[in-house]
N, C-alpha and C positions, 0 to 999 in steps of 0.2 A: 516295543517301545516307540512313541510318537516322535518323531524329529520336529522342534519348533510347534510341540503343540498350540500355543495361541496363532500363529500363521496360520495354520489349519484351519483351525474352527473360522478366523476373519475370513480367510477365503470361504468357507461356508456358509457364513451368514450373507457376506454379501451378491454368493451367486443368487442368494433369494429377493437380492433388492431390487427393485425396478428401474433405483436409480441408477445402480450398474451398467444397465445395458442404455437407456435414455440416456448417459452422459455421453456415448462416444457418437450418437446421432447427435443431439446437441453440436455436441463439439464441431463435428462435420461440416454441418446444416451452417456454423457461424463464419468457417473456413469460408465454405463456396461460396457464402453472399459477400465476403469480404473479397472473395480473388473475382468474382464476377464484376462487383464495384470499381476496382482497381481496374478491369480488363477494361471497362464500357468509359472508364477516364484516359487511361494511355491510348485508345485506340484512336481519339479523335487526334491525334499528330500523327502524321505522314513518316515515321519511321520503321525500318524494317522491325520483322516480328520479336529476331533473336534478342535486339533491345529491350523492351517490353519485358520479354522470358529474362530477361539478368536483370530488369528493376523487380517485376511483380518478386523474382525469387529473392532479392536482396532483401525488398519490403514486411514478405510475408518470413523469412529467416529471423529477421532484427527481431518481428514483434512476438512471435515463438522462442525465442531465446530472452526476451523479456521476461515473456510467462511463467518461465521452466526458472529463471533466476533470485524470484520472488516469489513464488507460490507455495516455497517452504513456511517463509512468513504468514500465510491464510490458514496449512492443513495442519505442518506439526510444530506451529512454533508454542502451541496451548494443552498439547496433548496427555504430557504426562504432567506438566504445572495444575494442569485443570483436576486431575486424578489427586493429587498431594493436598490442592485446598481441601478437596470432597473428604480426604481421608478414606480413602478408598484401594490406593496401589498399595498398601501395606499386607493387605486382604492377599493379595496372590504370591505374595513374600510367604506367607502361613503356609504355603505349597513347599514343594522341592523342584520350583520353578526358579529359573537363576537369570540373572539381567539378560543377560543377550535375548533371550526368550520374550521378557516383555517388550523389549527394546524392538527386533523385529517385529512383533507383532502388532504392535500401536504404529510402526512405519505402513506393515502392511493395509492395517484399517484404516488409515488416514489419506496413505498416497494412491491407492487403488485405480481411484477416479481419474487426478491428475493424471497416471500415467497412460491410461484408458485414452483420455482427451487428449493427448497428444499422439499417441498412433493416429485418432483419426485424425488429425491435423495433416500429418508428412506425407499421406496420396498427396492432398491436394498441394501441400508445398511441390510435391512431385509431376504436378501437369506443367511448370514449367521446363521439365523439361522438353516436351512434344513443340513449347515453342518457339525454341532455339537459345542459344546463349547459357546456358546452362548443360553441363556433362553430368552422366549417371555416377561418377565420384566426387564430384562435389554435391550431388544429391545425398549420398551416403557418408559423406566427411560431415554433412551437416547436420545430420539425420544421428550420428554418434555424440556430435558436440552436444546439439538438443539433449538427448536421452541423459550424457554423461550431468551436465549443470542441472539437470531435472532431480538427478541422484543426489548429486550436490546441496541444492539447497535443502533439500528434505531432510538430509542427514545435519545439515548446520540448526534443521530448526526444531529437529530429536531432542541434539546436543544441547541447544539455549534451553531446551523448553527442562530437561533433566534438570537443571541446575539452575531453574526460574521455579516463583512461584506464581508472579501476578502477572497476568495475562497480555498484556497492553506493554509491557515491560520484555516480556520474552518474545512477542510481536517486533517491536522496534527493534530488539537486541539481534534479531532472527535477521533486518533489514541492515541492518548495520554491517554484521557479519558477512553478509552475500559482498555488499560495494565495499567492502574493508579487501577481501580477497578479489574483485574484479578491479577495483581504479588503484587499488593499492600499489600494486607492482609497477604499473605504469607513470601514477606520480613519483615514486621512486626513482623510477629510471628516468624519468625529466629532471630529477634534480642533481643526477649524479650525470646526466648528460651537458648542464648546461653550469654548472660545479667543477667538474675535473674534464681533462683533455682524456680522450681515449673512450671516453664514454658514448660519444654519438659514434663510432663504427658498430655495425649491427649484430657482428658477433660476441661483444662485451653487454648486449641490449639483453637481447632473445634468452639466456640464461633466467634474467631475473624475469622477465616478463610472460614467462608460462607458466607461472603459480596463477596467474588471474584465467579464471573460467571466462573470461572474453576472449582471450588471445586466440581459442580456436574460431570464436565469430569472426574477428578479424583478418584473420588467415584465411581465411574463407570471401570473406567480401571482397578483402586488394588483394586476392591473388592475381600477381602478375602485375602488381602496382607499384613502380620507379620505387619510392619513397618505405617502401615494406620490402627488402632483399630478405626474407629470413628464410631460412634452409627447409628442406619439408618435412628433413624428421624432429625439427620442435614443434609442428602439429602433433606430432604423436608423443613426444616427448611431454607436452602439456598436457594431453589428452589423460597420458596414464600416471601424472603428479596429480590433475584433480581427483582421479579415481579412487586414487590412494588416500589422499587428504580425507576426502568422504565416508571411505572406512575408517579412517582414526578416527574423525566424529563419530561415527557407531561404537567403536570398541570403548573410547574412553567411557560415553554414555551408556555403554553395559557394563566397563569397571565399575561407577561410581554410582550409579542407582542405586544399590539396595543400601549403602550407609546413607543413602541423603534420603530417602523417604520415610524415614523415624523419625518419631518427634526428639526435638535437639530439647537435651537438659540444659537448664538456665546457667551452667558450667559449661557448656563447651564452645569449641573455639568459634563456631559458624554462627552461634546466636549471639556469642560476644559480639562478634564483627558486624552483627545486624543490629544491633544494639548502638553502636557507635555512629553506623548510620544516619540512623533516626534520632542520636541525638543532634548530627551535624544539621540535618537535615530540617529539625523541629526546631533546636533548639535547644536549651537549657531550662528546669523547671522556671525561673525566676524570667527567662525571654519567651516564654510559653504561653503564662499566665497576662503579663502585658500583650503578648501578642493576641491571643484570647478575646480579652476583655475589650480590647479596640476592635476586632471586628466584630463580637457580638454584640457589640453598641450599636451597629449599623444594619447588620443584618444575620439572624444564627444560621441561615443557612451558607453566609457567605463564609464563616467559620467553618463550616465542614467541610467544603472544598479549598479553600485557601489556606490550611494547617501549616502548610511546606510553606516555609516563610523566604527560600530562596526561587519558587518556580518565576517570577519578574526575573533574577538574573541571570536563569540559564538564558532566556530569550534575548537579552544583553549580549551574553557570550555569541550566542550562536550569531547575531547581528555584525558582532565584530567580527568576529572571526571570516565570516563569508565579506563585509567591507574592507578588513585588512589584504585578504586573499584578491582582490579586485586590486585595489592600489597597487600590491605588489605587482601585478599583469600591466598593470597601469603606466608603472613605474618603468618595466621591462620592454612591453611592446606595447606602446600607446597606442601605432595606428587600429590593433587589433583589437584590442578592446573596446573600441567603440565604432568596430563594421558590423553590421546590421547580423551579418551571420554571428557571430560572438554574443552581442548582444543580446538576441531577443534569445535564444535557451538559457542564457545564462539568468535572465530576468525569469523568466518560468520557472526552471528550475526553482528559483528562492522565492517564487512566490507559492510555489505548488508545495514545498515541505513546511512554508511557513503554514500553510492554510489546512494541511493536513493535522499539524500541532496544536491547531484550532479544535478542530474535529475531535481529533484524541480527548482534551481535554473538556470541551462539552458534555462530551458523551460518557467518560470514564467513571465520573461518580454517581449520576442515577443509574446508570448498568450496574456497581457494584453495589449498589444502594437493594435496588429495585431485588436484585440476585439474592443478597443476604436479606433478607424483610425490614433494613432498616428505613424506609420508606411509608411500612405501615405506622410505625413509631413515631415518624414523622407527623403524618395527617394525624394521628390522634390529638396532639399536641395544636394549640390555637395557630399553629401557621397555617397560612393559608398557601395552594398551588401557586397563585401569584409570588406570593413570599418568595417562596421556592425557586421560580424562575428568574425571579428579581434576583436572590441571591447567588445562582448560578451566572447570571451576568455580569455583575458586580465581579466575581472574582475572574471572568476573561478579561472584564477592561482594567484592571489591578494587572495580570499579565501581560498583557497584550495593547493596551492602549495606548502607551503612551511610545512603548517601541515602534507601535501603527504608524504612528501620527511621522515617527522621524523616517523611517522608510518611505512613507509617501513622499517625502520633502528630498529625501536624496534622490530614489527615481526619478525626479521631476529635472532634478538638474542634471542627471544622467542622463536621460533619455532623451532630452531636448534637442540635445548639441547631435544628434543621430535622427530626429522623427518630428514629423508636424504635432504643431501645437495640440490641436483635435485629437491625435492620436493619443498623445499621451494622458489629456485629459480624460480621454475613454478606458485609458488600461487603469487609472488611479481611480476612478469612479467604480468601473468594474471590481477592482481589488476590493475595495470599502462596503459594497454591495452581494459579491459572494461570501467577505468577511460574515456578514448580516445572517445572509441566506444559511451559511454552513451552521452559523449557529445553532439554532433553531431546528434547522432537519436534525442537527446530531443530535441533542437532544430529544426530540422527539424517537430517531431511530436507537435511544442509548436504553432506551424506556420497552420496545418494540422488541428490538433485534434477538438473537440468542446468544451474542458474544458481541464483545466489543469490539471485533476483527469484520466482522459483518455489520456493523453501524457505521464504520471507518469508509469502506468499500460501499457502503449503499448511496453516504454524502457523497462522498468525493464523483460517485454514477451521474447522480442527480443533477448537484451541482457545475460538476467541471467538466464533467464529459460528455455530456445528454446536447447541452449549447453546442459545441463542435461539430457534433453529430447533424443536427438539424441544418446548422450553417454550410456543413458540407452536400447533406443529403438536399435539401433546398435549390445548392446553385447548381448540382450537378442534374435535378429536376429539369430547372428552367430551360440551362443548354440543351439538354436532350427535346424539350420542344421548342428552341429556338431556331435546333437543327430540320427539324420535324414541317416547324411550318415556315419558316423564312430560310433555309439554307445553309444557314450561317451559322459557329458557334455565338454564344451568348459570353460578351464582356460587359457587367458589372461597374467596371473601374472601382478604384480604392474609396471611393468616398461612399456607394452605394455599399461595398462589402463594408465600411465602417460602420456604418447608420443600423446594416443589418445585422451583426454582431454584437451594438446595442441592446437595442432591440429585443434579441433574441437572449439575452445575459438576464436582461432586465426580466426579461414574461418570466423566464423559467424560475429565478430567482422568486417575484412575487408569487407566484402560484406554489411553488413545494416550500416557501416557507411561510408567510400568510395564507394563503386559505389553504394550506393542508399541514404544516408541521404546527403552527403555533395554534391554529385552530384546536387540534386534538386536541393539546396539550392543556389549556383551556378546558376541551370539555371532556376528554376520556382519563385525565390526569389520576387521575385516583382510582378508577377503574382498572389501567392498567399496572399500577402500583401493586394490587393486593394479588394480579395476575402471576406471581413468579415463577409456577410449576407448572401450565400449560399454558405457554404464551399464544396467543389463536395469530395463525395466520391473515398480515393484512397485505394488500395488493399494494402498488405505490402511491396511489393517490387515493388510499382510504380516508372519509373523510372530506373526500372534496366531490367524490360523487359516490359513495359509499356510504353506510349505514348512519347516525347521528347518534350522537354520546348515549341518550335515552332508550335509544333501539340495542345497543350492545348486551348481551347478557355478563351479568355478573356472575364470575366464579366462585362466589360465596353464596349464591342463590341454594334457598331450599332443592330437593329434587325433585319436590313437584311443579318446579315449575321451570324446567331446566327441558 
């Protein structure tokens, strides 16, 4: 008898994939350019090595323990949701195969890679230590943390993805869940610190604060930091509450599998409550029908994605909620809320989940459109791709618009009383401009992609992180031949890095979404519409120097001429 036969067979299958083994070169290949990049920036200051070795390992730790926190949400936050739409996990229920079984299994074939990519990642975390400032146990303290939040997330996005259906939905809920269990316990304990007396001593802290899968990052970064006293066995003590937690997200999600992947009779309790839902959420026949009829006056496609006649006020909530949450800081420690360090993540942050919110929703109904064929249904019908697009826009500025408009106007007074005029006019201009840009690529990648997890991830590449990248890669260029041919590093000052992070906001913005996202869209629209069962691989800037709408074959073509 088999133990965990579907483990088996995934490890089977994928010792035959190539991607298996090419992931951990990959992986490698993006470590070493990344700790060589960092090496060829700290070395231009005159500090010993061991320094260096305690930044590069703090640097390269943070954004590894990013990776390992989140990457539940990319491989299993869709995996058994994606199986339930298909109607297809009920098939291995007809077996004498029992949850746990599917449950490791689809972890297996899902996290393979991820874990792959992170072995090759911790050598190279591991060359700091040859350069001082780093000891071979906190090499390995952090090398456990990595591994343990790795397992973590994966089992939290098992767990959402078990008891989700729609995609985009068990993604977010997957995201949610990770920072619900890392900032959770630490908001906590600020409020019961700054709430009751006895709270800020650190051994009334550290109890609650090792349910959060950060606490071992942290223990790790201040060790031996004034301000962090906490004892060493709640490193370990944290260590093996996450472990634990991570298996009750497995077990629960092999309890509960096989009664949730039946179809639910119009009697029972789960579809009741879905039902209830969607009537909160829709409406009521009689606010359905006016609601209906007002937007297909305007435009019918603006009606199939704006149905949910509350999505304008989640983006209200979430507006206030994050400006209530400032006042209150505000209120408490003014001077810190408005020192530059406070500031500008705090602005990122809320502009970077605003803009991701963006993207979700661009993207969300031509992916599930394009996925289920109701897309072809569409073009038969006198709409035109314009139509189409127009009505997808209409329903982000119906969301999004007019919240835009008052955010820009708070930043403005916010950001003033802290930064040159110029500046801020460049961060509201930029905001407004990748607003534009993200639209458009999502869209386009919503049409393209093979999940909406991967059109999310390819916008937010393009847009938000491709500029940084240049901006950096650019000035770190110049210095190296400033150094090269006049002696000297190369200073910029704030006004040239400003102009140049225009600039460079602006090109990329014009280029992926004028002449390569909207362009397609325009002329391969329909094309890739009818595409839904072999979507053909395109490169990034298909389109802008790639093949032209006319040259593309169609997947309905005869096969002679294919």
């Amino acid at each position: 008898m088999t133990v965990l036969p579907i483990v088996e067979r995934e490890l089977r299958v994928a010792s035959r994939r190539r991607v298996t083994y090419w992931m951990r070169v990959v992986a490698a290949s993006f470590a070493i350019v990344a700790f060589s990049w960092m090496m060829l920036t700290l070395f231009r200051d005159a500090v010993p090595s061991s320094v260096h070795g305690r930044h590069l390992f703090r640097t390269l730790f943070t954004f590894a323990f990013v990776y390992c926190l989140f990457i539940g949400s990319r491989v299993t936050a869709d995996c058994m949701s994606e199986e339930k739409r298909e109607g297809t996990l009920g098939l291995l229920f007809l077996t004498d195969l029992k949850g746990y079984d599917v449950v490791f299994g689809k972890l297996v074939a899902t996290s393979l890679n991820s874990v792959y990519g992170l072995l090759a990642i911790i050598p190279v975390i591991a060359l700091t230590v040859q350069l001082g400032g780093v000891s071979a146990g906190e090499l390995w303290r952090a090398s456990l943390v990595l591994l343990n939040t790795l397992f973590f997330s994966l089992a939290a996005g098992i767990f959402v993805s078990t008891v989700s259906r729609n995609e985009r939905k068990a993604m977010f809920a997957t995201v949610f869940v990770s920072l619900l269990f890392s900032l959770g316990p630490g908001v906590l304990a600020f409020m019961l610190g700054t709430s009751f007396r006895g709270f800020d001593d650190p051994n009334m802290i550290w109890p609650i604060l090792i349910f959060s899968p950060a606490y071992g990052l942290g223990h790790i970064l201040f060790a031996g930091v004034p301000f962090m006293p906490f004892p060493p066995a709640s490193f370990w003590s944290s260590l093996l509450l996450i472990h634990l937690v991570s298996w009750g997200f497995l077990a629960v999600s092999s309890r509960v599998l096989p009664g949730i992947w039946q179809a639910r009779s119009s009697n029972s309790r789960l579809e009741k409550q879905r039902e209830r839902i969607e009537q909160w959420a829709f409406g009521a026949a009689g606010e359905r029908a006016s609601h209906r009829t007002r937007l297909l006056d305007i435009n019918p496609f603006l009606w199939l994605v704006g149905r949910e006649r509350w999505k304008p006020t989640y983006v209200w909530l979430y507006l206030t909620a994050v400006g209530g949450t400032w006042l209150w800081g505000w209120y408490k420690y003014s001077d810190i809320m408005f020192d530059r360090k406070t500031l500008i993540p705090t602005v990122l942050l809320f502009q970077v989940f605003l803009k991701i919110w963006v993207i979700s929703e661009a993207c969300n109904r031509l992916a599930e459109d394009r996925r289920s064929g109701a897309l072809e249904l569409l073009l038969s019908t006198p709409l035109t791709v314009r139509d189409i697009l127009r009505g997808q826009w209409l329903a982000l500025y119906r969301q999004f618009g007019i919240p835009l408009a008052g955010v820009l106007g708070l930043e403005f007074l916010i950001l003033r009383r802290s930064f040159a005029p110029e500046m801020v006019a460049v961060n509201l201009l930029l905001m407004v401009a990748d607003m534009a840009a993200l639209g458009w690529v999502a869209m386009w990648l919503g049409l393209t992609a093979r999940n909406s997890s991967r059109a999310i991830l390819g916008s937010v590449g393009r847009i938000l992180i491709l500029p940084w990248g240049i901006l950096y890669a650019g000035g770190m260029a110049l210095d190296l031949l400033s150094r090269a041919w006049r002696g000297q590093p190369f200073d910029p000052g704030d006004r040239w890095t400003l102009f140049a992070w225009v600039v460079i906001g602006l090109t990329t913005n014009f280029c992926f979404a004028i002449l390569w996202a909207r362009r397609n869209l325009l002329r391969e629209f329909r094309t890739v519409a009818v595409g839904r069962y072999q979507p053909e691989k395109r490169p990034w800037l298909h389109g802008l120097f790639g093949r032209k709408a006319h040259e593309v074959e169609s997947p309905l073509a005869p096969a002679s001429q294919m």
